[in-house]
C-alpha positions as CSV (number, residue, x, y, z in Angstrom):
1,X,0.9,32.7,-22.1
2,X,-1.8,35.3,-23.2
3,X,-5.6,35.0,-22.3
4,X,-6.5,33.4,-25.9
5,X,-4.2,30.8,-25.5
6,X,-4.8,29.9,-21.8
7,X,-8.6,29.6,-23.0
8,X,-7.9,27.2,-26.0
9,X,-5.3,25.2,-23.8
10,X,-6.8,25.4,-20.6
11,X,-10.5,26.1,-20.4
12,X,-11.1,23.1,-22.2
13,X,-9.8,20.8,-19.5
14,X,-12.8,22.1,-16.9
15,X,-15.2,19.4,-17.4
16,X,-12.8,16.4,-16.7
17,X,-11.5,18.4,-13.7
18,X,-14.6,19.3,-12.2
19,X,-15.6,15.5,-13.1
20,X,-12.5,14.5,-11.2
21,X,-13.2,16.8,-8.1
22,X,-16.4,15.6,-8.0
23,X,-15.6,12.5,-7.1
24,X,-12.9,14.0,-4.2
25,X,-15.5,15.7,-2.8
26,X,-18.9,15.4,-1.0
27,X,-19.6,18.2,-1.9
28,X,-20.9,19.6,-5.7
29,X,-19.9,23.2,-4.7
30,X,-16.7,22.6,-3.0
31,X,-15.9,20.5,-6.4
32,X,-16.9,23.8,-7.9
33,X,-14.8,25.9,-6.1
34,X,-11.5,23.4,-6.4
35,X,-12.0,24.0,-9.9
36,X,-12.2,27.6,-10.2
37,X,-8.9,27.6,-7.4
38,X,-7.4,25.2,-10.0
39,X,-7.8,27.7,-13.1
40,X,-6.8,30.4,-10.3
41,X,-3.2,28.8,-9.7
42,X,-2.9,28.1,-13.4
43,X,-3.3,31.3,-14.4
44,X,-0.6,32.4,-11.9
45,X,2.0,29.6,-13.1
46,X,0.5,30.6,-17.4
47,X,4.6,31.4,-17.5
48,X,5.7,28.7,-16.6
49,X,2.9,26.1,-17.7
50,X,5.4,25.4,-21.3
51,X,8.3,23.7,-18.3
52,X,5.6,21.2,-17.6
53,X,5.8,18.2,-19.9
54,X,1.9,18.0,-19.5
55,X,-0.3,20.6,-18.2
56,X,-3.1,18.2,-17.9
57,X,-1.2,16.2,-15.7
58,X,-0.4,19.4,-13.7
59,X,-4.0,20.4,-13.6
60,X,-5.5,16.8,-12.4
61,X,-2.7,17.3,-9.5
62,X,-3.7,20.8,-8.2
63,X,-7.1,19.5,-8.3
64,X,-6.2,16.2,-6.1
65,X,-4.1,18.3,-4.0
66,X,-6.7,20.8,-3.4
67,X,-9.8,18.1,-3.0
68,X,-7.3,16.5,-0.1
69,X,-6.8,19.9,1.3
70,X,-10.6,20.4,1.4
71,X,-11.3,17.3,2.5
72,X,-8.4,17.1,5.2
73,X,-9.6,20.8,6.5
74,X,-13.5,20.0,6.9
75,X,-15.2,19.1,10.4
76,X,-15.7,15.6,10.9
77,X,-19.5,14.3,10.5
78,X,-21.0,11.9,13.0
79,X,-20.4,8.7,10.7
80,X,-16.9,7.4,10.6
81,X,-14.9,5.2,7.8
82,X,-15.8,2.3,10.3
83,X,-19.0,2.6,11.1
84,X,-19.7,3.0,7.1
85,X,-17.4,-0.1,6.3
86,X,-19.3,-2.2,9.1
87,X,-23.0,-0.8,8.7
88,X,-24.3,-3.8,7.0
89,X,-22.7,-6.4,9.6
90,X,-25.7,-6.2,11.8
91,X,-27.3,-9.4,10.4
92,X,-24.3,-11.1,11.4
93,X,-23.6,-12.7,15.7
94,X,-21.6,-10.8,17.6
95,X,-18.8,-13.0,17.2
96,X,-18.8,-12.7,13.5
97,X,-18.9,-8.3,13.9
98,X,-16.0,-8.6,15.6
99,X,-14.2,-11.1,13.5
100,X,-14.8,-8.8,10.5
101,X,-14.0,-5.4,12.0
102,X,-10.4,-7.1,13.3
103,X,-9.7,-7.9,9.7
104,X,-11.2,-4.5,8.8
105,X,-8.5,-3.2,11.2
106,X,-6.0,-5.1,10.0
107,X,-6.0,-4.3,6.5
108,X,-6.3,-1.0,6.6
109,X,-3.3,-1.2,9.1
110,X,-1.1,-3.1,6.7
111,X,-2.2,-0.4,3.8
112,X,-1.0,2.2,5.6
113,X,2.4,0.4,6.0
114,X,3.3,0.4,2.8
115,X,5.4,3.0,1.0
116,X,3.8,6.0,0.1
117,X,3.6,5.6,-3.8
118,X,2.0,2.1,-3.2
119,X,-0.5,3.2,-0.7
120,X,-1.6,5.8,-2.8
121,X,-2.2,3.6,-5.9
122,X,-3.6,0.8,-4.0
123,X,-5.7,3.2,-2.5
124,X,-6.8,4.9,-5.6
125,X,-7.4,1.6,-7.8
126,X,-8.8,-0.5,-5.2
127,X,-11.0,1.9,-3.3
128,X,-11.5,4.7,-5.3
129,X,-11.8,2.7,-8.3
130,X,-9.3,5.0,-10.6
131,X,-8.3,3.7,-14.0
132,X,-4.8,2.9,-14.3
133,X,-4.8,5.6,-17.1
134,X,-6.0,8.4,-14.3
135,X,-3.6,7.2,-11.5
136,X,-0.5,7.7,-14.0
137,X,-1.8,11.5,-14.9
138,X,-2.6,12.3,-11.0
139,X,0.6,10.9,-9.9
140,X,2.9,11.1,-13.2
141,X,3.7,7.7,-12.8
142,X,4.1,5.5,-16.1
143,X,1.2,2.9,-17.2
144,X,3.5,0.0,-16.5
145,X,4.9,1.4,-13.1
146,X,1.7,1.5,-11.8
147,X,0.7,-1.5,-12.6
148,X,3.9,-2.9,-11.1
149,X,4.1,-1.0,-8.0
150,X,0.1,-1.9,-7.6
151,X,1.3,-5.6,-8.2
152,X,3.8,-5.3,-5.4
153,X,1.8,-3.8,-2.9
154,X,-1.4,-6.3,-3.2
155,X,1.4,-9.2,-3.0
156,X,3.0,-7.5,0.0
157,X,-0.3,-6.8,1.7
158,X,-1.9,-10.4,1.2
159,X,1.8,-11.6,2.5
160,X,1.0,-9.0,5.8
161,X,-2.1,-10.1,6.0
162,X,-1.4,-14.0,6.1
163,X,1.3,-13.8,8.2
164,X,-0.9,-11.6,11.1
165,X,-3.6,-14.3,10.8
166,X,-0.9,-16.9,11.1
167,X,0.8,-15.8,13.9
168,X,-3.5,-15.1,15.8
169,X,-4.1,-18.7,15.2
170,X,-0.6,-19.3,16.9
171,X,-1.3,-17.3,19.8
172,X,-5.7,-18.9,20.4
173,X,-3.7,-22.6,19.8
């Protein structure tokens, strides 16, 4: 692939990818620089981009890949998942904080036992708030896979879930 032809195929694609990093990262300039690594590593693969069945599809998953990477790699701030999740539970008794964070606990728990595929797109539809439509070019997956393997791991979550609370009302009885 020449120059002119990565610029009409490839350039074009910068504005939903820097759209897309910007919501991977905190950051407007690290989305900026994930970008500009993106159209790096494409220009290295411009050979081999016509193997790809889409090179949108590719581009969308450098860009995850390298968000995660970014995001995996910077320091921790002082503010954790919990204490953002549980912030607004101050209005609430004691009693009622901790009731909330156990079932905070114990969701997140059972999402992170599902299989990988799963976890991902529950993840990405539920919390991130993806479109089905994004999740199947990020992840290559089909429209109707993802909505199935979302399907499956909501079921088998709520089934996890019901079951834990089951057996805590077992054990307080």
């Amino acid at each position: 692939m020449e120059l002119k032809e990565f610029k009409i195929k490839i350039l074009p694609l910068r504005g939903k990818l820097h759209n897309y990093a910007r919501k991977l990262c905190n950051d407007p300039l690290d989305a900026e620089d994930a970008v500009q690594e993106v159209f790096i590593k494409l220009w290295k693969l411009r050979d081999k981009l016509d193997e790809y069945r889409s090179t949108e599809a590719l581009a969308m998953s450098i860009t995850h890949n390298l968000c995660m990477d970014m995001w995996r790699t910077q320091k921790p701030t002082n503010t954790n998942i919990e204490q953002v999740q549980l912030a607004d539970l101050t209005q609430y008794s004691p009693d009622k904080r901790l009731e909330e964070k156990d079932s905070y606990n114990l969701m997140k728990s059972i999402i992170e036992s599902l299989p990988s595929l799963q976890r991902t797109i529950i993840y990405m539809k539920d919390v991130e708030g993806y479109e089905t439509e994004e999740i199947g070019e990020i992840t290559g997956c089909a429209p109707e896979a993802i909505r199935s393997n979302l399907s499956r791991a909501r079921k088998k979550a709520r089934e996890l879930y019901l079951q834990a609370i089951k057996e805590r009302s077992k054990k307080v009885c």
